[in-house]
C-alpha positions in Angstrom: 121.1 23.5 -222.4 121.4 20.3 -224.1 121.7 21.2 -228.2 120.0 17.4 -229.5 117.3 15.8 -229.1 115.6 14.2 -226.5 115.2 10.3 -226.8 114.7 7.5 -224.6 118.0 5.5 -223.6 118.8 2.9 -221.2 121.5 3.2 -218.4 122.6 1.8 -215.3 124.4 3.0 -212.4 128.2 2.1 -211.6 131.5 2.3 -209.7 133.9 2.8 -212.3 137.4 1.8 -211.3 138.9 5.1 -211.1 137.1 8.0 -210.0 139.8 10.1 -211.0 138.3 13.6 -212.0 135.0 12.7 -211.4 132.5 13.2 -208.5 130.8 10.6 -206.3 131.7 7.0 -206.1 128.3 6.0 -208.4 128.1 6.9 -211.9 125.5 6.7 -214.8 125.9 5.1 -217.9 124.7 3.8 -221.1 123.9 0.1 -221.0 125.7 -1.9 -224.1 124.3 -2.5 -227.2 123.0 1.1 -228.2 124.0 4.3 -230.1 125.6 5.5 -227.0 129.2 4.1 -225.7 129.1 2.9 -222.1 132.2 5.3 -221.5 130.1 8.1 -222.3 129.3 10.0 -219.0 125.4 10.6 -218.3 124.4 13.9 -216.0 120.8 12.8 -214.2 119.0 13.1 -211.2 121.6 12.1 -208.3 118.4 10.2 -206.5 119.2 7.0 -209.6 122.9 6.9 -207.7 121.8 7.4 -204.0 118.4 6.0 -203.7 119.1 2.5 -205.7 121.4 -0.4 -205.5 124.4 0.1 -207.7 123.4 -1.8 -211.2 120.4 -0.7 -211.4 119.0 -0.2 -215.1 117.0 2.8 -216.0 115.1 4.5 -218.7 115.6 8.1 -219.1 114.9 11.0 -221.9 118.5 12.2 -222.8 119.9 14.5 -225.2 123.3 14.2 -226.7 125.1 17.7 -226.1 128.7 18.8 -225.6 130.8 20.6 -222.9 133.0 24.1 -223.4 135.9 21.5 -224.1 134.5 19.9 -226.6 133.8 16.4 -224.9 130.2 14.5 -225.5 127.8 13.5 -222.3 124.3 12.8 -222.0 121.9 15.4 -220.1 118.7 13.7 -218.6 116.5 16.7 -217.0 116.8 15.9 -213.4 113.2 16.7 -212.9 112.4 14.1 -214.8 111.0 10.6 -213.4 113.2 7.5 -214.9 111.6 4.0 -215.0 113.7 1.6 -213.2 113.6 -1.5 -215.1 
């Protein structure tokens, strides 16, 4: 369960260049220019990877939370409904 608070950031779906450790050809990830680094991994609904074109800009409710190793993500609720923008 995500440990921060929920607030509304914008993200995008990618191919990053080396899928290396990481499931899935399409990721999520924050857009430039907020709080959020666009390395920073986002876990959300897998429909924003498989049911839009790749670039695609969303708006989701995240929270800022941690896994067992330590490292930083994003958690969106996958029941949630993004806004594609």
């Amino acid at each position: 369960m995500p440990k921060g608070h929920y607030e509304e950031v914008e993200v995008e779906s990618y191919i990053p260049a080396s899928t290396s450790g990481l499931h899935g050809e399409v990721h999520i990830r924050p857009v430039p220019g907020q709080r959020f680094p666009t390395t920073m991994h986002v876990s959300c609904s897998r429909s924003l990877k498989r049911d839009y074109p790749v670039g695609t800009r969303f708006i989701v409710l995240a929270a800022l939370t941690d896994r067992e190793d330590g490292s930083k993500y994003l958690y969106s609720n996958p029941r949630d409904q993004p806004r594609p923008i």
